[in-house]
N, C-alpha and C positions, 0 to 999 in steps of 0.2 A: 192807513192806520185807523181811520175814525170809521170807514167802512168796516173794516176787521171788529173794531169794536161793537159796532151796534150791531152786526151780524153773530159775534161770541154773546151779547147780552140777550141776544132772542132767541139762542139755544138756551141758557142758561134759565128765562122766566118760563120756557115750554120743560123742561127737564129737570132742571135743580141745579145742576153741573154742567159742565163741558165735558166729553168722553175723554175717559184716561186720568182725569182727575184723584189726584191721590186723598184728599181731606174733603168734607169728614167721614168716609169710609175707612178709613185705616187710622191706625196710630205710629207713627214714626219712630222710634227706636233709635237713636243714634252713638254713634263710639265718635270720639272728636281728638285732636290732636294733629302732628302733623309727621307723617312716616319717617320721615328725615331728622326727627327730634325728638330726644327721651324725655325734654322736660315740660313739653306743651299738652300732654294729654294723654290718655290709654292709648290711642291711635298712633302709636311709634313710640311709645314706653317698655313694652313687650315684645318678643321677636314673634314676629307674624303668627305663625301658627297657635302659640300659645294665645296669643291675643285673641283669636277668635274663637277658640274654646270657650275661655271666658265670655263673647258677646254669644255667645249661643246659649249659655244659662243663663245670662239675663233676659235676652228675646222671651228664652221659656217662662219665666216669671211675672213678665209682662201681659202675656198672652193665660197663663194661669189668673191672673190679675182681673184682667178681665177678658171673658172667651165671648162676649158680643161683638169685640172690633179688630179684624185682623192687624197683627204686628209689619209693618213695612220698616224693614231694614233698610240700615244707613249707615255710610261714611263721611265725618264733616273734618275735610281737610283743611287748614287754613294753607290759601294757597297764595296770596300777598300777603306779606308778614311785616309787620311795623317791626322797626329797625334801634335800636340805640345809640348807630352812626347812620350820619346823614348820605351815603352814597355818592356817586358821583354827579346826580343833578338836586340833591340836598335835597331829597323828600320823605328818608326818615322809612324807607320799607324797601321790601325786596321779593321778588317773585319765584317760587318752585321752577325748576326747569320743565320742559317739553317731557322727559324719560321724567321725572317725577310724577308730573300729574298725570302724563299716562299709566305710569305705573300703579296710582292708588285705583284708578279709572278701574284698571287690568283688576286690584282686587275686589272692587264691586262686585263687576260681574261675575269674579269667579264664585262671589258667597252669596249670587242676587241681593243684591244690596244696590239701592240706589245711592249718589255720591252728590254731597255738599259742596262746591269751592269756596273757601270763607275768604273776605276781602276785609283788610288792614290799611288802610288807604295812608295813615300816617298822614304828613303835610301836602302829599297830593289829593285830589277825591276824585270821588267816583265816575265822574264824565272822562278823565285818562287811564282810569286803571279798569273798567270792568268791560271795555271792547278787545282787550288783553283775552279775555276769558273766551269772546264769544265762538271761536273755533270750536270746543268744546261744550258749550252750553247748546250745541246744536246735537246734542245725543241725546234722544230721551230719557235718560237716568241721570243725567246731570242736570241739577238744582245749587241756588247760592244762599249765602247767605253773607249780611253785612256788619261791620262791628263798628258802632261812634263808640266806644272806648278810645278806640285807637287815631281817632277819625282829629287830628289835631290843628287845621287849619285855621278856624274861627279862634283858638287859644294861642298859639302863635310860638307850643312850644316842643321838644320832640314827645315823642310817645313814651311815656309813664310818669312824664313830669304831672301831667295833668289827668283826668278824666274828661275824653275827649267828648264831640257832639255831634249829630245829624239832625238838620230840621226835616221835617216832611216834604219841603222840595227835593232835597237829597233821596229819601226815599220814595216819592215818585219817581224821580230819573230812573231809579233802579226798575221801579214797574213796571214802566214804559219801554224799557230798554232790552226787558224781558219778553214782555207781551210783542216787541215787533218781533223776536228771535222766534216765537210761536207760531206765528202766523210766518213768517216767511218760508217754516221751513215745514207747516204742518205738523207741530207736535202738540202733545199734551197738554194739560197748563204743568206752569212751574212751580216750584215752591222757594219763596226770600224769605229766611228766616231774619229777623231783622233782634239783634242782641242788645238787652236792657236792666241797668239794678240799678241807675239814678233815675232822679226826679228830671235832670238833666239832658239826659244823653239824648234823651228825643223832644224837640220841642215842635210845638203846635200840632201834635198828634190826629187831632181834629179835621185836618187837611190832609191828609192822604188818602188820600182815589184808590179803591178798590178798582179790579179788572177780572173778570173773571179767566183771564189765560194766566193769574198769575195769584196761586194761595199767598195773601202775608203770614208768616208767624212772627208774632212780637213774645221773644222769646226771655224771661227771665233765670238770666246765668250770674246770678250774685251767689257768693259761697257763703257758711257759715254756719250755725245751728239752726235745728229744723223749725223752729219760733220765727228768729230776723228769716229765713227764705222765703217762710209762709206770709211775712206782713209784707217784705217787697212784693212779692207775688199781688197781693191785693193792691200795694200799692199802686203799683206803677203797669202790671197786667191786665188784673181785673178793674179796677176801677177808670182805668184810660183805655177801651179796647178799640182795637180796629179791625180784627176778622178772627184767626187763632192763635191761640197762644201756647208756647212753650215753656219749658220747664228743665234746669238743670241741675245735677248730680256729680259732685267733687270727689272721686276717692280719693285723694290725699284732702283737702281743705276742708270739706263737712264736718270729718272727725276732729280736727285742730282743737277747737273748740273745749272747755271742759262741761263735761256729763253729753256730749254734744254724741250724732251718729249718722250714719248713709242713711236716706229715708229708703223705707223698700217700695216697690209700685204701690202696694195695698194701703201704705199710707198719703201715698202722695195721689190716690183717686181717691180716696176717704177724704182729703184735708182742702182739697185745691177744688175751690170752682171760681169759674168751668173746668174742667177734668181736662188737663192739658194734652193736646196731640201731637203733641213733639216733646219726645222726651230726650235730653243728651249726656254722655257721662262722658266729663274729662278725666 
């Protein structure tokens, strides 16, 4: 591993990147939800086909938005789901089956889209639930991404009682964990979108080790009118950064709001710096 590394670092200061690298060449584009569930997100709210009509007018809006940086298509399934009963080893989550996760896999590539697995670790974490994945995470179009929302160990209670947490050891595990998947198997770097709208949910920021076989995105998914998005954004985005940063989009929750609305790309690269390269709509 430490040879992989210093070896990925001196491509990286000859180059800029490691080949195949998806950021910051591209902007990410993502539909989020989970196939199996009308209530988690665009991503299995609509019946398929109509679903991707709609993310193909958005791609184009995006790409209208801005025509400097190609749009890379996405799919972010959560693929461990934090739970409201505690299961049969009380850990509060539960995993997509095999035909599931193939299944959303299948729809990537059928719309070239590359695919998210999101992990909800609930009261286990990420050292027993994300070698779960790594069967999969050996495709090159599959990338993760992680949720301390859900993340309830250190609180001690099930998921939704609380707003759960990740320190940055947690999230290194995840890097590490990715970056040997890269090297073992020769693939691209990866992309961890890592999910944030407390002051909380990540602590010690500071400490998280870049690698270059593996983009972080520290991605801000808090909902509500376009004002509270825009100052979590600064908050907890921009002004704590660690590599790039994301940005999300609520079609039912944005509008809640009164006088509130969906931002459209052109506001949300006019308003947000740095100009977020992960964009996601639940």
């Amino acid at each position: 591993m430490r040879l992989d590394s210093l070896k990925a670092d001196s491509i990286v200061k000859a180059s800029g990147q490691l080949p195949g690298a998806i950021l910051p060449g591209h902007r990410i584009v993502a539909f989020y939800g989970n196939i199996r569930s009308k209530g988690m997100g665009i991503l299995g709210r609509e019946p398929k086909e109509q679903m991707f009509r709609k993310f193909e007018k958005v791609l184009a809006e995006w790409q209208a938005a801005d025509p400097s940086l190609p749009i890379q298509p996405a799919l972010h399934n959560v693929t461990i789901t934090a739970q409201g009963a505690p299961g049969k080893d009380g850990k509060y989550r539960l995993m997509n089956s095999k035909a599931t996760i193939e299944e959303v896999i299948g729809w990537a590539k059928e719309h070239k889209c590359i695919i998210f697995l999101d992990v909800q670790v609930g009261l286990s974490d990420l050292e027993h639930e994300l070698p779960k994945l790594e069967p999969y995470l050996k495709d090159p179009i599959v990338h993760m991404g992680i949720d301390p929302e859900f993340a309830m160990q250190t609180k001690g209670v099930r998921p939704g009682k609380k707003i759960g947490t990740f320190d940055a050891k947690d999230v290194n595990y995840a890097v590490k964990f990715l970056a040997r998947i890269v090297s073992e198997n020769h693939l691209p770097p990866k992309v961890l979108t890592v999910h944030r709208f407390t002051q909380g949910m990540i602590t010690n920021y500071k400490n998280i080790k870049t690698d270059p076989r593996v983009q972080i995105v520290m991605h801000m998914d808090g909902w509500g009118d376009p004002t509270l998005k825009k100052d979590s954004y600064h908050d907890y985005i921009q002004t704590q950064p660690v590599q790039y940063t994301g940005f999300k989009l609520f079609y039912e929750y944005d509008i809640k709001p009164k006088n509130s609305h969906l931002m459209t790309p052109k506001e949300v690269l006019a308003e947000l710096t740095p100009k977020p390269l992960y964009v996601q709509y639940q």
